[in-house]
C-alpha positions as CSV (number, residue, x, y, z in Angstrom):
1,X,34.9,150.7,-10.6
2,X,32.4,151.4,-8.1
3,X,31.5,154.9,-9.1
4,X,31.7,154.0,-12.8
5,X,28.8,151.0,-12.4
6,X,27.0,153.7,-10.0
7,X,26.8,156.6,-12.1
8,X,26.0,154.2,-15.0
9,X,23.0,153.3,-12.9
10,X,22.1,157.2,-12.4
11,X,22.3,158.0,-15.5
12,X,19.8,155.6,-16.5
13,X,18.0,156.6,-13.2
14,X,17.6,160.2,-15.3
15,X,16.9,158.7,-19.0
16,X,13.8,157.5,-17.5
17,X,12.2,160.5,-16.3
18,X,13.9,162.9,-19.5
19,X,11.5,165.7,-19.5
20,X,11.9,166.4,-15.4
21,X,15.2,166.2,-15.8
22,X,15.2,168.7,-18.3
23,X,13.1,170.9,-16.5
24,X,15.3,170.0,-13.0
25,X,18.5,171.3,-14.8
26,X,17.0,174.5,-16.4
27,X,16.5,176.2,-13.1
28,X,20.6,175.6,-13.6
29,X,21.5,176.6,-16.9
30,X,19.3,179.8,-16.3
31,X,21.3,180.8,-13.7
32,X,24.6,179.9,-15.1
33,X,23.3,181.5,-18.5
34,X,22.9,184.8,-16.3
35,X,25.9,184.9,-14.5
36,X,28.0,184.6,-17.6
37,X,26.2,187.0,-19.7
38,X,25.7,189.7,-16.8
39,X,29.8,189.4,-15.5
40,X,30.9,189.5,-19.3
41,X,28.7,193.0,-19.7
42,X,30.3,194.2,-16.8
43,X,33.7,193.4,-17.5
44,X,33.0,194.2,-20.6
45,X,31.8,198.1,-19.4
46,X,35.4,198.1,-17.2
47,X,37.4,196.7,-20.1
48,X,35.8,199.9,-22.1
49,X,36.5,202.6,-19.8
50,X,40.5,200.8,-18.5
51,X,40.8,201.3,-22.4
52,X,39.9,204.9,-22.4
53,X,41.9,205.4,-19.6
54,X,44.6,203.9,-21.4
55,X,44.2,206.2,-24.4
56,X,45.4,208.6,-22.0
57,X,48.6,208.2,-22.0
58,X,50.9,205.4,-19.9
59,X,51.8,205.9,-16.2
60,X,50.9,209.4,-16.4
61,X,50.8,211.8,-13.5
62,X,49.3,215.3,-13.9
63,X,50.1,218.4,-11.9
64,X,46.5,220.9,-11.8
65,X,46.5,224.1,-10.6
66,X,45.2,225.0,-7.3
67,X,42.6,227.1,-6.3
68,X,42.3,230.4,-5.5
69,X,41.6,233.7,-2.2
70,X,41.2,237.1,-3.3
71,X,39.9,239.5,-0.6
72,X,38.3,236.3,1.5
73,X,36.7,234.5,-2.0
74,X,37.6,231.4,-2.5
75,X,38.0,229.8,-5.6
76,X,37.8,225.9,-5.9
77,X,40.5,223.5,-7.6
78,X,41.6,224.9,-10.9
79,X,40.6,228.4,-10.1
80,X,43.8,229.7,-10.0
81,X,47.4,228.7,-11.6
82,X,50.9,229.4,-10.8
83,X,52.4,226.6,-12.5
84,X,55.3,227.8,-15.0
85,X,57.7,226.5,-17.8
86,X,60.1,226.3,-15.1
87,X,58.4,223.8,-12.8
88,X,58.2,221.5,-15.5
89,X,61.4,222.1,-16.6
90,X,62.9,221.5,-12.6
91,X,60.5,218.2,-12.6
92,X,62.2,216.9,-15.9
93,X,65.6,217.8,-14.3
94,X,65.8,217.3,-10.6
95,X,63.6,213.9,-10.2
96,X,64.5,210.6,-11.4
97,X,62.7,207.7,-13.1
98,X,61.0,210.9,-15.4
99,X,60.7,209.5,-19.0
100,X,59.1,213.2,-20.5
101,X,57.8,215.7,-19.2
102,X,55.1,218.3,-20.9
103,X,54.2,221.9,-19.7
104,X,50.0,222.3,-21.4
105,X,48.4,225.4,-22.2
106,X,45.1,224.8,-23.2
107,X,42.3,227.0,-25.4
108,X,40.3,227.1,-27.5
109,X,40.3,228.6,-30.5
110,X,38.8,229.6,-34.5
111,X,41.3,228.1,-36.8
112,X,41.0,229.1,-40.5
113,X,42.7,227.0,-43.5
114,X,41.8,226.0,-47.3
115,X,39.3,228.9,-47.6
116,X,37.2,226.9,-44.1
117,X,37.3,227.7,-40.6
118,X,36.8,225.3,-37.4
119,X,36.2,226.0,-33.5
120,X,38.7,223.5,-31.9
121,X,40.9,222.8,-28.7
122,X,44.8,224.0,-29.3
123,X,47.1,222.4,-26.9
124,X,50.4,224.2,-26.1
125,X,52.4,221.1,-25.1
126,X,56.6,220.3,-25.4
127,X,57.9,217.8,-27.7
128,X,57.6,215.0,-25.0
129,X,53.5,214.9,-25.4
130,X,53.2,212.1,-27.7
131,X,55.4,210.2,-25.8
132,X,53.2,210.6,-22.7
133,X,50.2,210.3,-25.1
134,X,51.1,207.0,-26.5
135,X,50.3,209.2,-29.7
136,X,52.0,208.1,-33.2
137,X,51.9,209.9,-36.1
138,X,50.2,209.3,-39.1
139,X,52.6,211.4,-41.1
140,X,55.1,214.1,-41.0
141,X,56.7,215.3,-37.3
142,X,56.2,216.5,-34.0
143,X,57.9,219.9,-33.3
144,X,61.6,219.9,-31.5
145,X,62.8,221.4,-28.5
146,X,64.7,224.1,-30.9
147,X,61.0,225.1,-31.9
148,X,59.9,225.1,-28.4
149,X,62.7,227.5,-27.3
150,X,62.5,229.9,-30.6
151,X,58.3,229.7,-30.1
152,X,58.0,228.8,-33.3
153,X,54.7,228.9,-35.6
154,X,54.5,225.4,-36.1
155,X,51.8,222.6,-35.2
156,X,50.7,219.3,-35.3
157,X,47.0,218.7,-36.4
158,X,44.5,215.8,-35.3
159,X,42.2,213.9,-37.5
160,X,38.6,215.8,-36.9
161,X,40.3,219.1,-37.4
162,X,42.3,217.4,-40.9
163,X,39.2,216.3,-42.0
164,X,37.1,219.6,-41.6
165,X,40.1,221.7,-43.2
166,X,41.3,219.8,-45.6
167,X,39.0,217.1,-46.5
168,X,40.5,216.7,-50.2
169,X,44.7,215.9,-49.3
170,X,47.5,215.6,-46.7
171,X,48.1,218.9,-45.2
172,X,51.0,218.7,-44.2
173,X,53.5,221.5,-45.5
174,X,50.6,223.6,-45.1
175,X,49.5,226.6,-43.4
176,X,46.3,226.8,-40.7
177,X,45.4,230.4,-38.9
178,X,45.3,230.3,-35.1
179,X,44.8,234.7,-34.3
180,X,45.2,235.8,-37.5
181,X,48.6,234.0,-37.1
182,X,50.2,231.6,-39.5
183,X,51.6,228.3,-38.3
184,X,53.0,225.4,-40.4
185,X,51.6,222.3,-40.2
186,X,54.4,219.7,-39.8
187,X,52.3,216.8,-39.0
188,X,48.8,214.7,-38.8
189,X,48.2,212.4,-35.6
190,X,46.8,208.9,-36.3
191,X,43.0,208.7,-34.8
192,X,42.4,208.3,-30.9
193,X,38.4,208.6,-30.8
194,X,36.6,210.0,-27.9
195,X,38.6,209.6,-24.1
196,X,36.5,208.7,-21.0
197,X,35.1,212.2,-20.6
198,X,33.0,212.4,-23.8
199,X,35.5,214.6,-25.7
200,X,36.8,214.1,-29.4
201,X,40.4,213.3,-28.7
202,X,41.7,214.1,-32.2
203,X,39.7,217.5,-32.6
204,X,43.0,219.4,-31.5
205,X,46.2,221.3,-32.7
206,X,48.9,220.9,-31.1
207,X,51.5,223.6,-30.9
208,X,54.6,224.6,-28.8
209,X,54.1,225.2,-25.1
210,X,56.2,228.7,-26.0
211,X,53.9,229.8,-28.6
212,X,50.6,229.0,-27.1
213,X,51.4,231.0,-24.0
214,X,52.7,234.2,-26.3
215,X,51.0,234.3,-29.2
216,X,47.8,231.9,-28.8
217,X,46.9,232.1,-25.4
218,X,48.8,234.8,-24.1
219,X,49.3,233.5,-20.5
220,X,52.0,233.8,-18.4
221,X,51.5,230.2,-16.5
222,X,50.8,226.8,-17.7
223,X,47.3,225.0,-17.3
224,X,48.9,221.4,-16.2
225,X,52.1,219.4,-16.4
226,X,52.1,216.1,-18.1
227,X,54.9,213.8,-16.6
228,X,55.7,210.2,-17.3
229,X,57.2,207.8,-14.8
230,X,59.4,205.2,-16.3
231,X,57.3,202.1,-14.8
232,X,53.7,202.2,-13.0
233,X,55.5,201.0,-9.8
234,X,57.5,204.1,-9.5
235,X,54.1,206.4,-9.9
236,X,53.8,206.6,-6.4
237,X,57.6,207.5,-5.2
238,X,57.7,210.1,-8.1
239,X,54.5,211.7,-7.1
240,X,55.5,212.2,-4.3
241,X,59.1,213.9,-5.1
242,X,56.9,215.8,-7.6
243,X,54.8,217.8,-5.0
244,X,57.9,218.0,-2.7
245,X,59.6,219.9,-5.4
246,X,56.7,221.8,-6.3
247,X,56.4,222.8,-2.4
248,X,60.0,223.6,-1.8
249,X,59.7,226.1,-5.1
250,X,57.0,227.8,-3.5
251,X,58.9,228.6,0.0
252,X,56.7,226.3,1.6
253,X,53.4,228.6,1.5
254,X,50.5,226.9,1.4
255,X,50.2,224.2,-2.1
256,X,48.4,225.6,-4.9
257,X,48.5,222.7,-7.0
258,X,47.0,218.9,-7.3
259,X,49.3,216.3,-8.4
260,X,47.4,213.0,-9.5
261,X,48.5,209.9,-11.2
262,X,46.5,207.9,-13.9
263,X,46.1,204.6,-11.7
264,X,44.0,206.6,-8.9
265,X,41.9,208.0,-12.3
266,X,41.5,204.3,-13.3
267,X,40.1,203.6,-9.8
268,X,38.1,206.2,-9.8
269,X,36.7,205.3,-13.4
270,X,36.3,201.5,-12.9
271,X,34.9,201.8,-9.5
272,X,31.0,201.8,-10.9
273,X,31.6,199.4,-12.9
274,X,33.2,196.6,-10.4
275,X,30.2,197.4,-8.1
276,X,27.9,197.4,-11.6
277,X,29.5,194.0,-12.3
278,X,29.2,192.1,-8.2
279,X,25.7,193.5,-8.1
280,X,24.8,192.1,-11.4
281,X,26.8,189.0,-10.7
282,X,25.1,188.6,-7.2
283,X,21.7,188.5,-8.4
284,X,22.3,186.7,-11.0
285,X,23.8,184.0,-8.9
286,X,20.8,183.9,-6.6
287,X,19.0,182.1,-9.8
288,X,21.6,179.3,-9.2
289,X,20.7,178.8,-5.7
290,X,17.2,178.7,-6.7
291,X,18.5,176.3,-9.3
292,X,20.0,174.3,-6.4
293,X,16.6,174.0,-4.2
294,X,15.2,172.8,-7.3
295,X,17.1,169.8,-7.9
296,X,16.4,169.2,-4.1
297,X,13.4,169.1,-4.5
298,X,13.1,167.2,-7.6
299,X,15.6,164.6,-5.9
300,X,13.4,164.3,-2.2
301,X,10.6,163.2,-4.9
302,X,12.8,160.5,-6.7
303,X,13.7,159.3,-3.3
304,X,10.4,158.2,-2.5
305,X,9.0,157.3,-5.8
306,X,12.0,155.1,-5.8
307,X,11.9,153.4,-2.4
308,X,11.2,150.0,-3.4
309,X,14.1,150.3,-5.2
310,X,16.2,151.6,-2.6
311,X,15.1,149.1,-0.4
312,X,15.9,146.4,-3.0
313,X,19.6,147.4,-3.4
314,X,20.2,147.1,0.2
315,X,18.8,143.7,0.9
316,X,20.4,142.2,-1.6
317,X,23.6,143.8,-0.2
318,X,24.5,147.4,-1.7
319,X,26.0,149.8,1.3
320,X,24.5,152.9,2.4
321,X,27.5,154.1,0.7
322,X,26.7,153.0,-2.5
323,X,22.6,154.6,-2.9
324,X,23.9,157.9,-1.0
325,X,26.6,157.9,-4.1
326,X,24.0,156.9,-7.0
327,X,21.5,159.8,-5.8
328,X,24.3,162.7,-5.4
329,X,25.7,161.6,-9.2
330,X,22.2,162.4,-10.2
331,X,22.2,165.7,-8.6
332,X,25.5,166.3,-9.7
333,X,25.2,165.1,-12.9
334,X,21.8,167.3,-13.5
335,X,23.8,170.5,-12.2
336,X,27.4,169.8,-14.4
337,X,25.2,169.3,-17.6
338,X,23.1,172.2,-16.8
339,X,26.2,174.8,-15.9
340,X,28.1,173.4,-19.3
341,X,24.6,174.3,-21.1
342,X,24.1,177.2,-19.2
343,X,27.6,178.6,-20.5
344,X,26.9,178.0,-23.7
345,X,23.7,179.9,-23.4
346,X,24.9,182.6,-21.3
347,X,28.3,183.4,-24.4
348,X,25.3,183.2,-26.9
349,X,23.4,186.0,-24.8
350,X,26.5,188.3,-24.5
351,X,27.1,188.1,-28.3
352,X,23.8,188.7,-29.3
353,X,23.5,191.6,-27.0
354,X,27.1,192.6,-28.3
355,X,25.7,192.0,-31.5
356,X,22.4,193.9,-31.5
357,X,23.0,196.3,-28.7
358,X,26.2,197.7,-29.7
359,X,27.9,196.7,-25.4
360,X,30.9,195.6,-25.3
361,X,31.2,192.9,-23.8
362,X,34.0,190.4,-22.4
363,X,33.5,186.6,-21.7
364,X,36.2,185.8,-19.3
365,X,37.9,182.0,-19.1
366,X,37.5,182.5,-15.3
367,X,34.0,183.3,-15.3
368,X,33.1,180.4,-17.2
369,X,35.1,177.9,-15.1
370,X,34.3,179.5,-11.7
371,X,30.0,178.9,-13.3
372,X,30.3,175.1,-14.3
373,X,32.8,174.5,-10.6
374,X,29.5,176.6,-8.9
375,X,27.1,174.2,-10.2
376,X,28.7,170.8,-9.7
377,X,29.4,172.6,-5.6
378,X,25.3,173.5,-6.3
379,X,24.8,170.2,-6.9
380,X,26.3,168.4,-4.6
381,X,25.5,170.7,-1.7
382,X,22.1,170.9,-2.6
383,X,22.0,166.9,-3.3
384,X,23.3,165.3,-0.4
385,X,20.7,165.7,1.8
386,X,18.3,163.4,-0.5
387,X,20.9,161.3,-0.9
388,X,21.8,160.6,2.6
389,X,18.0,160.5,3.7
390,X,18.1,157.7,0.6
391,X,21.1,155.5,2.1
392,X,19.6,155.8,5.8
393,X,15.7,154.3,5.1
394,X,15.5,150.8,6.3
395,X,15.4,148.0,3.7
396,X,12.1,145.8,5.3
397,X,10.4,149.7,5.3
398,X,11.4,150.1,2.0
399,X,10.4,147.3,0.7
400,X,6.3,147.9,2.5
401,X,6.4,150.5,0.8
402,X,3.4,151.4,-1.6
């Protein structure tokens, strides 16, 4: 009952003065405005790139090819590979919790159809890619494992290089020209945009691992090997077992490969963005402590414009208790309305800049909670010290007071 009749009485304490507070709570729903709408860029930059990532393929771990030391030069990562069909065939045999496993050749190449021609990537991969991928079809098939070992002259096209070749039907059943060579096309992959690196994910034709290596690339070892663990908590152990293999296959000389899992590419590509998003959160919270020193201020002022009436309260009996209560509802008060404000502000800022600027962005129920708790803490840190200078002045001063 108490705090019900004393917050009553600060809220009438504020009616009376509406323009400062107003101006008291905007330093508050400023900073709460910018919190929000800087976190919700940020998360909405990581949300961006995690999907990107994602688009990738699921719990995927990559083998690369080492580097390389002819006649004391040496080559960096990638510079050399001795990666072969086998490897990825002993990985897909001999280690468990493997869900696919895909040995890629990649090139690039002029492809020629429908009386057009187009420069695009051509993956040698096994039948397991799209699995790995998280890559459906749009129609037709993906290749077997019969193709694979007979290196047959079939493929699977993506959208950019369907569109450039045959912009007027379904080519599927058809015939593209990768070396002069003629391979089937057996089906079109549905659209996957551009992956974290800037590259067109569905310019590419996809052929057998077999066939690229003999008749498109001509290459006698792989470029990497796609494998897929069957949960992302077994990434680690099969990692691991994977460059074990790889080592034991080599006789123990020194590794010439670079196995990698997608969760430590994730880090990697999120990492900015985290930092992006504390920094940006950081400064933008230092406008709510500025908010804070303003109701301080505002409430040392009310203090002594209203010590008569402080004074008042306590001769005719209210406890210390009771003003120190009134003045840190008013603070609080003045800081919950301006951090429910300041919310609302700060999800109209993100979707305007969403709206206008084209960034993603991502208002988070946790970011908007953790703002409005901030503010009432903001308020009530930055309150009591007015209100307990309030409930200690002495009622005969008070009342002398001009």
């Amino acid at each position: 009952m108490r705090i019900t009749a004393t917050s009553i009485i600060a809220l009438r304490a504020l009616r009376r003065n509406k323009l400062r507070s107003v101006l008291t709570a905007l330093g508050i729903i400023i900073g709460v405005a910018a919190v929000i709408a800087m976190v919700s860029i940020g998360n909405g930059a990581k949300s961006q790139v995690e999907g990107q990532i994602a688009s990738l393929g699921q719990n995927v771990i990559t083998v690369f090819p080492g580097s390389s030391n002819t006649g004391g030069m040496r080559g960096g990562w990638g510079s050399s590979s001795s990666l072969t069909i086998e490897d990825a065939q002993a990985i897909e045999r001999e280690i468990a919790g493997v869900v696919a496993v895909s040995g890629e050749v990649r090139d690039r190449q002029q492809v020629l159809a429908n009386g057009m021609n187009w420069n695009t990537s051509v993956l040698g991969e096994s039948p397991g890619y799209l699995s790995i991928r998280a890559w459906e079809l749009e129609s037709g098939s993906m290749f077997t494992e019969a193709d694979e070992r007979s290196t047959a002259k079939v493929a699977v096209i993506g959208q950019t290089v369907m569109t450039n070749l045959f912009p007027d039907g379904d080519p599927v059943g058809h015939t593209i020209r990768i070396r002069n060579l003629p391979f089937k096309i057996l089906g079109v992959l549905k659209p996957k945009g551009f992956n974290f690196f800037g590259s067109d994910q569905d310019d590419v034709v996809i052929v057998p691992t077999t066939s690229a290596m003999r008749r498109v690339a001509r290459r006698q070892n792989l470029s990497s090997i796609l494998i897929q663990a069957q949960t992302p908590e077994s990434m680690p152990r099969i990692q691991q077992d994977v460059n074990d293999l790889l080592q034991q296959r080599r006789g123990g000389r020194e590794p010439d490969f670079n196995v990698r899992n997608q969760m430590e590419l994730a880090e990697a590509a999120t990492a900015t963005s985290k930092t992006m998003t504390a920094l940006l959160g950081a400064i933008a919270g230092i406008s709510l402590i500025v908010g804070g020193i303003g109701i301080m201020n505002i409430m040392l002022v009310s203090v002594t414009e209203r010590t008569r009436e402080i004074g008042i309260r306590l001769a005719i009996g209210a406890h210390d208790r009771d003003v120190r209560l009134q003045f840190l509802i008013e603070a609080m008060i003045l800081s919950v309305l301006g951090g429910v404000f300041g919310v609302v502000l700060g999800i109209g800022v993100s979707e305007i800049v969403s709206t206008q600027l084209g960034w993603p962005v991502l208002v988070s129920t946790l970011s908007v909670v953790l703002a409005v708790g901030v503010s009432a803490i903001i308020g009530m840190v930055f309150g009591f010290y007015p209100a307990h200078k309030a409930s200690q002045l002495d009622p005969i001063d008070a009342l002398r007071f001009e």
